[in-house]
Steps between C-alpha positions, in 0.01 A plus 500: 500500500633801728383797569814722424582333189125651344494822681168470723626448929180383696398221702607118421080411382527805239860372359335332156424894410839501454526541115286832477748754540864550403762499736578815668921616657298487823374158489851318398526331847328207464310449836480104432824445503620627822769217661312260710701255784495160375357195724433183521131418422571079505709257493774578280239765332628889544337849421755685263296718311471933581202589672236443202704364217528088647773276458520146695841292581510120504770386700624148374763253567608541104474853506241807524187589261393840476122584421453815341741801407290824584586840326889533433587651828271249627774242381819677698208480790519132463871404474512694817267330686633201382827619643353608813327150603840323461469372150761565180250617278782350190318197642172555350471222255142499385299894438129445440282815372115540563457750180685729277392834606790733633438522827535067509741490263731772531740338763582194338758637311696642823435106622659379257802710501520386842457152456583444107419133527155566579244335260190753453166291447245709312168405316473442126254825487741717741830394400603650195363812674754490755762406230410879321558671810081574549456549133192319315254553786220577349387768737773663682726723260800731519776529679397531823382107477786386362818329673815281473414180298582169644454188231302205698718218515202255576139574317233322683164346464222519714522230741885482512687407779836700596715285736776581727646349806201308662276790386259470193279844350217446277421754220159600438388724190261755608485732220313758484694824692794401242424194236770302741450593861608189696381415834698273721442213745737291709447379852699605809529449826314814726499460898629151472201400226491425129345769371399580095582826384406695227689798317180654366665691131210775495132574381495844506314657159731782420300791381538512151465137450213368251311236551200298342441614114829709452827363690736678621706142377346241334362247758523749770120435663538067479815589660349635781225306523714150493774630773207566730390201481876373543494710796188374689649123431858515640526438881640828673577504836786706553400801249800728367465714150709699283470802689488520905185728495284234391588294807525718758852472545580741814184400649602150508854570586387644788314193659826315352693696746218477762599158524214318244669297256319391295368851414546502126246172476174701418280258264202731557731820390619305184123385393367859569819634318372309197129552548555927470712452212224290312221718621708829365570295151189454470330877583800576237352254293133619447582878559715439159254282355134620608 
């Protein structure tokens, strides 16, 4: 979740403080949503998110398939970068979401006004989330959380397959930071070399959430507990996430541009990724349940 939106501004590893405080007039620019330059991170595989707030483009032969709709401004963000590579973003035929929160979710509606033939993908848990506009989570409240609903045209399972063009995207369920997070997997081609990558949804514990004895939603801790082990299973070479920070976007953009290709293939980044978000769950775990 951003900073802004909650009212505390800090670093990116304080950011899951976010919920303390109420937003202030001086904290309505959202610092993780600043426009960010697309590029092309693979083989038909393009960065169109802002500069926190990811979004991925699938260029196929059938059309394009957009991963992720950031925060609403996020979404004009992304039709522009479409724009910007060369693509007609009324092209998009497929829009996948990792998880209902705003600041994923937001966007899709400004997607789908610009390509209204888009089919949105969503999970069972997530999905009728989306569909009230951010209303029914059972943690973040008010207005300030809330957004344009878009109805899921498509409600998957976990395990499903989204094809398109010579591409195919696997749906995981990872619940636990929303009781539908989805992480994604398809291979591409990085630096001439099949490559798996992984759109990790999140694991962050927002503070606030229960877990163990009292639940902050019911199943909340097996949740948890069952995407990590999800996680730790699924090959990940070339690690991406819903939100740039946790890859090191610019940092890796950088050696992109230094002329390393295959910079976004970091299997030890994506495993130690995972391993810190256990290890916190798990501190979170015992400190609520001593």
């Amino acid at each position: 979740m951003s900073l802004a939106r909650s009212g505390i501004l800090g670093a990116a590893v304080l950011w899951a403080a976010a919920f303390v405080c109420p937003a202030s007039a001086a904290d309505d620019k959202d610092p993780w949503n600043n426009p960010h330059p697309p590029f092309k991170m693979g083989e038909g595989l393009y960065y169109v998110g802002s500069n926190d707030y990811a979004a991925y483009l699938v260029v196929t032969r059938a059309g394009l398939i957009v991963l992720d709709g950031g925060d609403a401004e996020t979404g004009k963000q992304i039709v522009a970068n479409i724009r910007t590579l060369g693509f007609d973003p009324g092209k998009v035929k497929v829009l996948l979401n990792s998880h209902q929160h705003f600041d994923h979710a937001a966007g899709l509606a400004e997607i789908k006004r610009a390509a209204p033939g888009a089919r949105l993908y969503a999970s069972a848990a997530d999905g009728p989330v989306i569909a009230a506009g951010g209303r029914g989570d059972p943690f973040l409240k008010g207005e300030r959380f809330y957004y344009e609903p878009v109805k899921p045209d498509v409600i998957l399972k976990d395990g499903q397959k989204v094809s398109l063009g010579g591409w195919t995207l696997t749906a995981h369920v990872t619940g636990g930071h929303t009781a539908g997070c989805t992480t994604w997997t398809f291979p591409v081609t990085v630096a001439g070399r099949v490559r798996q990558a992984l759109v990790h949804c999140s694991a962050t514990v927002l503070p606030g959430y229960k877990l163990g004895k009292v639940e902050t939603y019911p199943g909340i801790t097996a949740a948890f507990e069952k995407s990590f082990a999800t996680w730790k299973a699924l090959p990940c070479e070339m690690f991406l996430a819903s939100h740039a920070r946790f890859i090191g976007l610019d940092a890796k953009l950088k050696a992109l541009e230094a002329g390393k290709a295959d910079a976004f293939v970091d299997p030890e980044g994506c495993r130690a990724f995972i391993d810190r978000g256990e290890a916190a769950f798990r501190a979170e775990l015992k400190r609520q349940n001593p």
